[in-house]
Biopython code that builds the backbone (N, CA, C, O; Angstrom):
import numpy as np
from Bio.PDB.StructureBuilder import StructureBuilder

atoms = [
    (1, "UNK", "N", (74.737, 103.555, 132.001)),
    (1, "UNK", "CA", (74.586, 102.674, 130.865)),
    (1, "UNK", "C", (75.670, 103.035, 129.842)),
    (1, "UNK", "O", (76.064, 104.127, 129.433)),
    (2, "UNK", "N", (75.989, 101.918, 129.588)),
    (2, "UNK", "CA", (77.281, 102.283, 128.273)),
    (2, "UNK", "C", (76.822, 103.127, 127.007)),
    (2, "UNK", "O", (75.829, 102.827, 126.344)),
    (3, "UNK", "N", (77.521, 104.049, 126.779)),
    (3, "UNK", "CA", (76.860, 104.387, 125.313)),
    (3, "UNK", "C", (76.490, 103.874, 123.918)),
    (3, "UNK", "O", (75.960, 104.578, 123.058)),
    (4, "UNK", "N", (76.844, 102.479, 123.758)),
    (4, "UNK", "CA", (77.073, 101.956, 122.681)),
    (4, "UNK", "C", (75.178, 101.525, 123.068)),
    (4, "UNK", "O", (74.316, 101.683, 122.203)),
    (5, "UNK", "N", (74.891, 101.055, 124.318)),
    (5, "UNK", "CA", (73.655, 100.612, 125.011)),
    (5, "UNK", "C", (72.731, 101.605, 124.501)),
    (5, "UNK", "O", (71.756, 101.241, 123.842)),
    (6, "UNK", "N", (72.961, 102.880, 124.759)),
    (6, "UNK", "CA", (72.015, 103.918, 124.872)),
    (6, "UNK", "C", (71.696, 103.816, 123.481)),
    (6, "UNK", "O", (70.681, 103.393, 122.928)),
    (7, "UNK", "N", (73.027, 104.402, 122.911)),
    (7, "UNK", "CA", (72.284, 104.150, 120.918)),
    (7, "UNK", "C", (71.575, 103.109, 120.427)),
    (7, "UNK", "O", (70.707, 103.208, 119.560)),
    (8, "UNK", "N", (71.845, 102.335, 120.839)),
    (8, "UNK", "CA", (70.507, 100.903, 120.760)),
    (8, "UNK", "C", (69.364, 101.074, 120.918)),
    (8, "UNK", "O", (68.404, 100.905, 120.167)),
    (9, "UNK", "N", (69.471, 101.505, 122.173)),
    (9, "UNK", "CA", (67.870, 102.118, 122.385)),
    (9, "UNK", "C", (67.625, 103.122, 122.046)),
    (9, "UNK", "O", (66.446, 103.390, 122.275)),
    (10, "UNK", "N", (68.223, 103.975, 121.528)),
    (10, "UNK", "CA", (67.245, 105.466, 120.908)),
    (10, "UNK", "C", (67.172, 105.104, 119.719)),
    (10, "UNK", "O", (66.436, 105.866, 119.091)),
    (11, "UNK", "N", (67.831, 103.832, 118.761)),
    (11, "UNK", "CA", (67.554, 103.716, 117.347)),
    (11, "UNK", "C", (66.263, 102.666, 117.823)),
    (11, "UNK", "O", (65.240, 102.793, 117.150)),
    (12, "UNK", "N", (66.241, 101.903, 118.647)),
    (12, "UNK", "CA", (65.149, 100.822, 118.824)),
    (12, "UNK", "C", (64.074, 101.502, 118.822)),
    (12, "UNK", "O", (63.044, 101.103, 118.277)),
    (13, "UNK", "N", (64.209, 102.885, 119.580)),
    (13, "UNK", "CA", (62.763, 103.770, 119.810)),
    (13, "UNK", "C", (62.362, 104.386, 118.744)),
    (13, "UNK", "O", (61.207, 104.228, 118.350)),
    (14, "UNK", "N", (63.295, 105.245, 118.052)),
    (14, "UNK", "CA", (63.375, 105.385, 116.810)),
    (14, "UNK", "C", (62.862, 105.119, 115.904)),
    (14, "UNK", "O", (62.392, 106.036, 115.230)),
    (15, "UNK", "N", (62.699, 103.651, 115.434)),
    (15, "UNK", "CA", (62.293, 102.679, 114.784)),
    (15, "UNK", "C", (61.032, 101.977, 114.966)),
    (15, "UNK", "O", (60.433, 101.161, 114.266)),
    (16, "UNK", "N", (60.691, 102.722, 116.533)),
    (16, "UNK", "CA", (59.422, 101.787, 116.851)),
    (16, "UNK", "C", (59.204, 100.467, 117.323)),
    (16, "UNK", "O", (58.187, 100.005, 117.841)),
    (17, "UNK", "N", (60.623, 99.751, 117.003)),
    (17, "UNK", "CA", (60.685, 98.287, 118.075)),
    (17, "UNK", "C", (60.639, 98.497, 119.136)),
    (17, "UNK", "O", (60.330, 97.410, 119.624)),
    (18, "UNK", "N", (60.745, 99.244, 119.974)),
    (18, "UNK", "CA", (60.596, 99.664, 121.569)),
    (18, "UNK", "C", (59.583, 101.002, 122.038)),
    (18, "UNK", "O", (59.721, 102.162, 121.652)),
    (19, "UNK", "N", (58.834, 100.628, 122.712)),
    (19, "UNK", "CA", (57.958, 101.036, 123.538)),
    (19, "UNK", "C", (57.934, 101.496, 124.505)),
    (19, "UNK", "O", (57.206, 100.824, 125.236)),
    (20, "UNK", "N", (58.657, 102.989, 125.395)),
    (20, "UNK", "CA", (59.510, 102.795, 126.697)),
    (20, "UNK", "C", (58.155, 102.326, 127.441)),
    (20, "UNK", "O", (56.984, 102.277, 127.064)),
    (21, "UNK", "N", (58.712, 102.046, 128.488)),
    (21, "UNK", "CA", (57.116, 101.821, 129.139)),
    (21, "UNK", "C", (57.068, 103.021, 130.089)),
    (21, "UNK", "O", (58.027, 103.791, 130.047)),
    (22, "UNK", "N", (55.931, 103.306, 131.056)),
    (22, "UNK", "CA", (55.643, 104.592, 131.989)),
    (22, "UNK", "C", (57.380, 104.408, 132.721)),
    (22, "UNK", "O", (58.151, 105.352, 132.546)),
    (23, "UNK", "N", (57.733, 103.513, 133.288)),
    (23, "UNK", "CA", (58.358, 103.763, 134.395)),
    (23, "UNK", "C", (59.838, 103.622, 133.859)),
    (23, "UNK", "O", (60.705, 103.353, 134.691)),
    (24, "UNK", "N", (60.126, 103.751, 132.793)),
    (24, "UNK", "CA", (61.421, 103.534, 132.195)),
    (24, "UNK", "C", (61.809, 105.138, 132.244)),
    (24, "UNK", "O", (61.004, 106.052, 132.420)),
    (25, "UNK", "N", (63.313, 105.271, 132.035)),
    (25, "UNK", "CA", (63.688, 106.527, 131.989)),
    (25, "UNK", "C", (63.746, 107.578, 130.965)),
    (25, "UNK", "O", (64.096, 106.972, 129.953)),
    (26, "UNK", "N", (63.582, 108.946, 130.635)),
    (26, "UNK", "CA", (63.283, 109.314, 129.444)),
    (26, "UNK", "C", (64.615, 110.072, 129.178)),
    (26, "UNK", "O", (64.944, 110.383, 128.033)),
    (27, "UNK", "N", (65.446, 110.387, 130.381)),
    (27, "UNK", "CA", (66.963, 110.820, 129.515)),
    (27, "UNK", "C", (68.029, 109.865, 130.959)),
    (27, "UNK", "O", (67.748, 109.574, 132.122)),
    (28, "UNK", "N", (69.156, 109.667, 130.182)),
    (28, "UNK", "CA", (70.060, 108.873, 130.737)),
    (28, "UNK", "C", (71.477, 109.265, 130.493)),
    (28, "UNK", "O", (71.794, 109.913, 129.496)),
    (29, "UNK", "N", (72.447, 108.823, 131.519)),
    (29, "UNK", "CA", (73.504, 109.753, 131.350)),
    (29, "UNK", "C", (74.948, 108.362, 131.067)),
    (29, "UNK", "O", (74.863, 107.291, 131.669)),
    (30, "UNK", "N", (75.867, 108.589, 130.321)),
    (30, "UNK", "CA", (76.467, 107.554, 130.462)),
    (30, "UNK", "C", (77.659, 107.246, 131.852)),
    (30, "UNK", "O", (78.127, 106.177, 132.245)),
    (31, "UNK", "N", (77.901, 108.770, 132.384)),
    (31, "UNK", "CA", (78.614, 108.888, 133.309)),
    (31, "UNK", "C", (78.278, 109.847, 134.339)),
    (31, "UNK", "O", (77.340, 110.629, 134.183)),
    (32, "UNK", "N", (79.121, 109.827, 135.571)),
    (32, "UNK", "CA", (78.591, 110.722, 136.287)),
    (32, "UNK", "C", (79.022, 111.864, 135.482)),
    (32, "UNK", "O", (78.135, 112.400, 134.818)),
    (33, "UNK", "N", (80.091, 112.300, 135.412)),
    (33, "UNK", "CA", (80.944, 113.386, 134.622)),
    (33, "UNK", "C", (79.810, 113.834, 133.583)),
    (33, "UNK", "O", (79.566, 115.034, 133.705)),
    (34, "UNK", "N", (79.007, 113.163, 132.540)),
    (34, "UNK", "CA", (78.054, 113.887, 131.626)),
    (34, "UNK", "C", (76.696, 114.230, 132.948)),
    (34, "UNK", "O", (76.092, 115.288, 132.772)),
    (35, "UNK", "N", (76.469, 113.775, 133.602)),
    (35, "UNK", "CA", (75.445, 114.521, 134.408)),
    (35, "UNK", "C", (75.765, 115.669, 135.151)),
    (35, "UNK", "O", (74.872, 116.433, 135.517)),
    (36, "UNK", "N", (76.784, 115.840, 135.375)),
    (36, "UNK", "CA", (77.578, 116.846, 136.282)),
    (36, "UNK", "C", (77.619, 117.845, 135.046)),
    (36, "UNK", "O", (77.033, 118.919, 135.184)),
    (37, "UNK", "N", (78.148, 117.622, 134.070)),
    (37, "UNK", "CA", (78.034, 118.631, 132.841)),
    (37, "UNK", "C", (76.774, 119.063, 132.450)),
    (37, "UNK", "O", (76.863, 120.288, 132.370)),
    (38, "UNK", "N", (75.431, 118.647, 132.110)),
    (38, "UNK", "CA", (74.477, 118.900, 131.461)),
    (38, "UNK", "C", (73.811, 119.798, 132.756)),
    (38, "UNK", "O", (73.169, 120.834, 132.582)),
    (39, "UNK", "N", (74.146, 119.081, 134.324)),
    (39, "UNK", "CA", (73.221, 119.544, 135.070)),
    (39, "UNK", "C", (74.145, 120.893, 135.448)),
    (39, "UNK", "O", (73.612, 121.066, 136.544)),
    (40, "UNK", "N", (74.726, 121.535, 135.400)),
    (40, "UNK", "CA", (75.506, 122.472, 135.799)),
    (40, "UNK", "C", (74.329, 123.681, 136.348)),
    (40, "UNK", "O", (73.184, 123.610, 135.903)),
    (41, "UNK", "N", (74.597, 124.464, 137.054)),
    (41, "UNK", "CA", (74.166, 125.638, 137.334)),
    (41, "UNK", "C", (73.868, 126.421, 135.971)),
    (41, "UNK", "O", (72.767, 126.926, 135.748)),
    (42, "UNK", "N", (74.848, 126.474, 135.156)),
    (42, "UNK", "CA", (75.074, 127.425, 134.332)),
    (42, "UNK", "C", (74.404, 126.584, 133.112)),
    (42, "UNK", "O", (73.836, 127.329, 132.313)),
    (43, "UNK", "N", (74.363, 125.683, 132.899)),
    (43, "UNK", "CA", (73.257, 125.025, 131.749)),
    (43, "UNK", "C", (72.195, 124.822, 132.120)),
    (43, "UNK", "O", (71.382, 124.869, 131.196)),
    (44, "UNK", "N", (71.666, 124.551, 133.316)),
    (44, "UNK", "CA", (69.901, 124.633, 133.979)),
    (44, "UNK", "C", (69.628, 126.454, 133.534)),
    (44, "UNK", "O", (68.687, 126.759, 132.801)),
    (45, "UNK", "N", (70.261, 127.152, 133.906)),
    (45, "UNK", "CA", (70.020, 128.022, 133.333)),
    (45, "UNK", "C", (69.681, 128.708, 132.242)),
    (45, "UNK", "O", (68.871, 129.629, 132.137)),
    (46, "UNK", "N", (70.602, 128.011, 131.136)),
    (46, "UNK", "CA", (70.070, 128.038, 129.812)),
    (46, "UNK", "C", (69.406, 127.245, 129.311)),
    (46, "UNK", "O", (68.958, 127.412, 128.176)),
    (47, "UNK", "N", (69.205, 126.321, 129.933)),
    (47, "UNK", "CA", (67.814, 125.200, 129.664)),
    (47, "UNK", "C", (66.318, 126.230, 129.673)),
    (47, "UNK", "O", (65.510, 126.268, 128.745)),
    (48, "UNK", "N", (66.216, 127.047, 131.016)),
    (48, "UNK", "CA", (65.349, 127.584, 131.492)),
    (48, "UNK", "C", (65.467, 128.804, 130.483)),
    (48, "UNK", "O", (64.306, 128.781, 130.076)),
    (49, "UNK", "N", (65.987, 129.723, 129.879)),
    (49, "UNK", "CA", (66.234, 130.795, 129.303)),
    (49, "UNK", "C", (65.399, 129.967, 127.669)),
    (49, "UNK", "O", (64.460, 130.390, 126.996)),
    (50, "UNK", "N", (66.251, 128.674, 127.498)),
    (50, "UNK", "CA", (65.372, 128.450, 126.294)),
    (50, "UNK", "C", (64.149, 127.995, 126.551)),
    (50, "UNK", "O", (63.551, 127.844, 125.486)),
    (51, "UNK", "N", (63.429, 127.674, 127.573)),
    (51, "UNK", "CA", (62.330, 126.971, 127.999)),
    (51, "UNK", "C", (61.057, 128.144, 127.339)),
    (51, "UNK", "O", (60.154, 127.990, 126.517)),
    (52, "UNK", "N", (61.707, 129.806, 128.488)),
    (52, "UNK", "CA", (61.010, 130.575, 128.604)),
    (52, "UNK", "C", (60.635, 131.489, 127.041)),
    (52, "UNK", "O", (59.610, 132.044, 126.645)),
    (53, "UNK", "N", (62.014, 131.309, 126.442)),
    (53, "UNK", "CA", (62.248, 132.351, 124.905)),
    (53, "UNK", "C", (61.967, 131.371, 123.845)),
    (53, "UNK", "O", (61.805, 131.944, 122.767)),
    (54, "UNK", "N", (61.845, 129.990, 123.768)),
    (54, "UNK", "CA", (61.741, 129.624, 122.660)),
    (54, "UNK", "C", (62.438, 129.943, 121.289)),
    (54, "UNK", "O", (61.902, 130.073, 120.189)),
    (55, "UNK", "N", (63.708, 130.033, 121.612)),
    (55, "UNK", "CA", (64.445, 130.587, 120.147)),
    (55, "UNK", "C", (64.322, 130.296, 119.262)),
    (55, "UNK", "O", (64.473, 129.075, 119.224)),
    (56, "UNK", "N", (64.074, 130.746, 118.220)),
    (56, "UNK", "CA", (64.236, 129.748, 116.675)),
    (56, "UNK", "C", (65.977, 129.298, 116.258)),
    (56, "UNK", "O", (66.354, 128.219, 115.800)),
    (57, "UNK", "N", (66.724, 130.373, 116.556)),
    (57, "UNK", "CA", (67.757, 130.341, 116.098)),
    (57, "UNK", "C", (68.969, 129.926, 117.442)),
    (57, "UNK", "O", (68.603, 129.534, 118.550)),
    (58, "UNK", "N", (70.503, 130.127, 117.019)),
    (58, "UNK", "CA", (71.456, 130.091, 117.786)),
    (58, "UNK", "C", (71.589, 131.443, 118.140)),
    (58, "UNK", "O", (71.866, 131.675, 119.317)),
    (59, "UNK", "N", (71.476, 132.203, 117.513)),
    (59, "UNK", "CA", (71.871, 133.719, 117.104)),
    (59, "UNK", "C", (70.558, 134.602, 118.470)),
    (59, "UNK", "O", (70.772, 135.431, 119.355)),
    (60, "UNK", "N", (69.414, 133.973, 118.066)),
    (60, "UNK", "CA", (68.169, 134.668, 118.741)),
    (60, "UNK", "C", (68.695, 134.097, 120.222)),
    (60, "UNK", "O", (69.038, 134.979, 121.010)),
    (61, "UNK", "N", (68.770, 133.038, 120.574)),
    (61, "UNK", "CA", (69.211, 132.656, 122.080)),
    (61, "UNK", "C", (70.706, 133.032, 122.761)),
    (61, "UNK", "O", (71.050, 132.784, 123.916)),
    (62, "UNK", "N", (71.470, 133.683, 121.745)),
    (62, "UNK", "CA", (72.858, 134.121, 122.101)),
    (62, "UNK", "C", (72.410, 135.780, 122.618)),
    (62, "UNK", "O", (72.946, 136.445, 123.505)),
    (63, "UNK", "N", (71.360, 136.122, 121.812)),
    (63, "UNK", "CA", (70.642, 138.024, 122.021)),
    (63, "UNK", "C", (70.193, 137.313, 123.703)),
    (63, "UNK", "O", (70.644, 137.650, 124.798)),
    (64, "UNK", "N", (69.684, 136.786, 123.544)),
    (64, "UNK", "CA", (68.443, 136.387, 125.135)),
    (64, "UNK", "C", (69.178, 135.967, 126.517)),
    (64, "UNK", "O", (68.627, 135.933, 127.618)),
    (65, "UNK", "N", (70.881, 135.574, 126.171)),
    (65, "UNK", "CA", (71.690, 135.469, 127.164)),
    (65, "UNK", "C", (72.568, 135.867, 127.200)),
    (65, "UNK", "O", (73.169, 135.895, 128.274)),
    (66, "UNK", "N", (73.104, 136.376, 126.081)),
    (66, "UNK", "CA", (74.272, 137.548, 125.851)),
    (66, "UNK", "C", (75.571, 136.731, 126.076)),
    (66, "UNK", "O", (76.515, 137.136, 126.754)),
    (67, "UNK", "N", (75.510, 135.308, 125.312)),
    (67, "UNK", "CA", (76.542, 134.654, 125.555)),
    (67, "UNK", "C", (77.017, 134.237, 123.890)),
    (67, "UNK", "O", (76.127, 133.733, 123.205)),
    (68, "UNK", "N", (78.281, 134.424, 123.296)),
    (68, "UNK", "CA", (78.518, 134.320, 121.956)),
    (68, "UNK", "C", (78.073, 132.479, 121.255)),
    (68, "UNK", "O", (78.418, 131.382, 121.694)),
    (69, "UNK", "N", (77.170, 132.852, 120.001)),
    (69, "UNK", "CA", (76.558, 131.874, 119.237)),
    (69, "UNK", "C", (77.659, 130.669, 119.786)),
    (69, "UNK", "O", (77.341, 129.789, 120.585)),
    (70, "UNK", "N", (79.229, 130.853, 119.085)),
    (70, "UNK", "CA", (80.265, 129.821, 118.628)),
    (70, "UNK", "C", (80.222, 128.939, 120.128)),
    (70, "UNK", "O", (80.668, 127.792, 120.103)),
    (71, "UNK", "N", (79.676, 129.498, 121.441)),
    (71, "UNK", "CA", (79.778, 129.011, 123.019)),
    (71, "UNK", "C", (78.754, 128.169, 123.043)),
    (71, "UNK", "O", (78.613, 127.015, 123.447)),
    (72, "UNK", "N", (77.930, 129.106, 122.438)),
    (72, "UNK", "CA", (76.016, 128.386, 122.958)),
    (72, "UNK", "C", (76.406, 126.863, 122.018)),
    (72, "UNK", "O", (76.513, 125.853, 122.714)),
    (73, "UNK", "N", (76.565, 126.736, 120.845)),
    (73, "UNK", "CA", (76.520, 125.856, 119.963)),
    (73, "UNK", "C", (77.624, 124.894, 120.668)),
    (73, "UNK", "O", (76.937, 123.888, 120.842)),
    (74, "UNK", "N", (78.680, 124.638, 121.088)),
    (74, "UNK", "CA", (79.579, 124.069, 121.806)),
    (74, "UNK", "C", (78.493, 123.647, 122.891)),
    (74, "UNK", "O", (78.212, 122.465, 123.090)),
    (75, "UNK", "N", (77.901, 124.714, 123.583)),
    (75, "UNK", "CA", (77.465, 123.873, 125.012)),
    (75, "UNK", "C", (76.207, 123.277, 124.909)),
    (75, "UNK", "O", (75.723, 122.600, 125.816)),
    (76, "UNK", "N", (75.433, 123.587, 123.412)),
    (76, "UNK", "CA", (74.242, 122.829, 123.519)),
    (76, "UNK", "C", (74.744, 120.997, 122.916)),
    (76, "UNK", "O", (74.245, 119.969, 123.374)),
    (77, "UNK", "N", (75.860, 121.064, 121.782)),
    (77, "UNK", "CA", (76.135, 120.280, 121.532)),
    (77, "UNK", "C", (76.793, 119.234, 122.708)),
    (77, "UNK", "O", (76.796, 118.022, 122.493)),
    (78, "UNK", "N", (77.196, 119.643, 123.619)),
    (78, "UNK", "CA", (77.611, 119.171, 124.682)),
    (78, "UNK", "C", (76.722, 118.230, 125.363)),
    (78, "UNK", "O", (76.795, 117.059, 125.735)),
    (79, "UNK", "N", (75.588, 119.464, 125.396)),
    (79, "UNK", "CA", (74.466, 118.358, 126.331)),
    (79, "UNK", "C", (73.708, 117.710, 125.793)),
    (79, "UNK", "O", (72.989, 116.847, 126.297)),
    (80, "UNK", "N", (73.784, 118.136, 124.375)),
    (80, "UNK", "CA", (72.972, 116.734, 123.561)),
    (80, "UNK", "C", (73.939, 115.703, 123.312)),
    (80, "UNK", "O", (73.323, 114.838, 122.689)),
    (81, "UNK", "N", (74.869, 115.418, 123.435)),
    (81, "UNK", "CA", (75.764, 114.096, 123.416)),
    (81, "UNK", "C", (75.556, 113.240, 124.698)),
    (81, "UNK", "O", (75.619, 112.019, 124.841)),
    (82, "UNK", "N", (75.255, 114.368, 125.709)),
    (82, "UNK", "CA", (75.234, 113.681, 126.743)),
    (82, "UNK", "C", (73.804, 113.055, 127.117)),
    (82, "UNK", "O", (73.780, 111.962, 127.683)),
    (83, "UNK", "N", (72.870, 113.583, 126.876)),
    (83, "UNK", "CA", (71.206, 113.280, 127.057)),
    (83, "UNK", "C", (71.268, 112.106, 126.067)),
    (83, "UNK", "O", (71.900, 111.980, 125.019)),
    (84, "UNK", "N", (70.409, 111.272, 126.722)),
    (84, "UNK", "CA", (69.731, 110.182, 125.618)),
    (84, "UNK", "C", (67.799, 110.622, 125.682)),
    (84, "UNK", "O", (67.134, 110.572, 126.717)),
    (85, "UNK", "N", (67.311, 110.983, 124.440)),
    (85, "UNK", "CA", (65.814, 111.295, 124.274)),
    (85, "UNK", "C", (65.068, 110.095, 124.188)),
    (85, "UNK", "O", (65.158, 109.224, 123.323)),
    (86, "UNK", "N", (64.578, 110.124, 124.835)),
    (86, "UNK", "CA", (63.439, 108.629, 124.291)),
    (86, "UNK", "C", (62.481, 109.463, 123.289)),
    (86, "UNK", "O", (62.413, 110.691, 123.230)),
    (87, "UNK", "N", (61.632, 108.371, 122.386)),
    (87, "UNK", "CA", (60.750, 109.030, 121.434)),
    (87, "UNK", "C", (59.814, 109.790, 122.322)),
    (87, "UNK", "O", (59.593, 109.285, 123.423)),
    (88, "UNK", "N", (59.193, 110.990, 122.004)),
    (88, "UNK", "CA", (58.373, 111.748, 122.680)),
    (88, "UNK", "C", (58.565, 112.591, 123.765)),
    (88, "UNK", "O", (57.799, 113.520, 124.023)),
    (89, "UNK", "N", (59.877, 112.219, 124.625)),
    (89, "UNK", "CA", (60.484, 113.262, 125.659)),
    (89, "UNK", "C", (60.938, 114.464, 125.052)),
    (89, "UNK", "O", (61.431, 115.356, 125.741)),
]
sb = StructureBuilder()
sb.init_structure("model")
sb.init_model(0)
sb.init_chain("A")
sb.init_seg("    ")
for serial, (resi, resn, name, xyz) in enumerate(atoms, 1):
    if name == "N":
        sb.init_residue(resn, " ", resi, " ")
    sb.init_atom(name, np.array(xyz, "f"), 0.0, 1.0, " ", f" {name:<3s}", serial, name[0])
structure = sb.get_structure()
């Protein structure tokens, strides 16, 4: 889906004009290239590291993987550009 598409719909959801329904999707990728990025080995990993630690901070999840804040913040920002959230996912 084009991205200009996706922001439509996360402000539509957003807003409450849209309703996903059960069988609609709750994250979406605009390319293969952003799925190949978010899904990496090495970011499922830190998906799972934050799943398990619950960080509050950048700083507390950089201690829990021993990977520097200025990286983590680059690669989380990464995969949140790339994820689209529906309300409630």
């Amino acid at each position: 889906m084009p991205q200009e598409k996706i922001r439509e719909r996360v402000l539509s959801i957003a807003r409450g004009d849209h309703k996903p329904k059960s069988g609609e999707p709750k994250i979406g990728f605009t390319s293969m290239r952003s799925l190949v990025e978010v899904l990496s080995d090495e970011n499922r990993a830190l998906l799972q590291v934050i799943k398990e630690t619950r960080p509050e901070s950048i700083t507390s999840l950089a201690d829990a993987t021993g990977r520097k804040p200025g990286n983590l913040s680059r690669t989380l920002k990464t995969m949140s550009n790339c994820l689209l959230r529906s309300a409630g996912a």
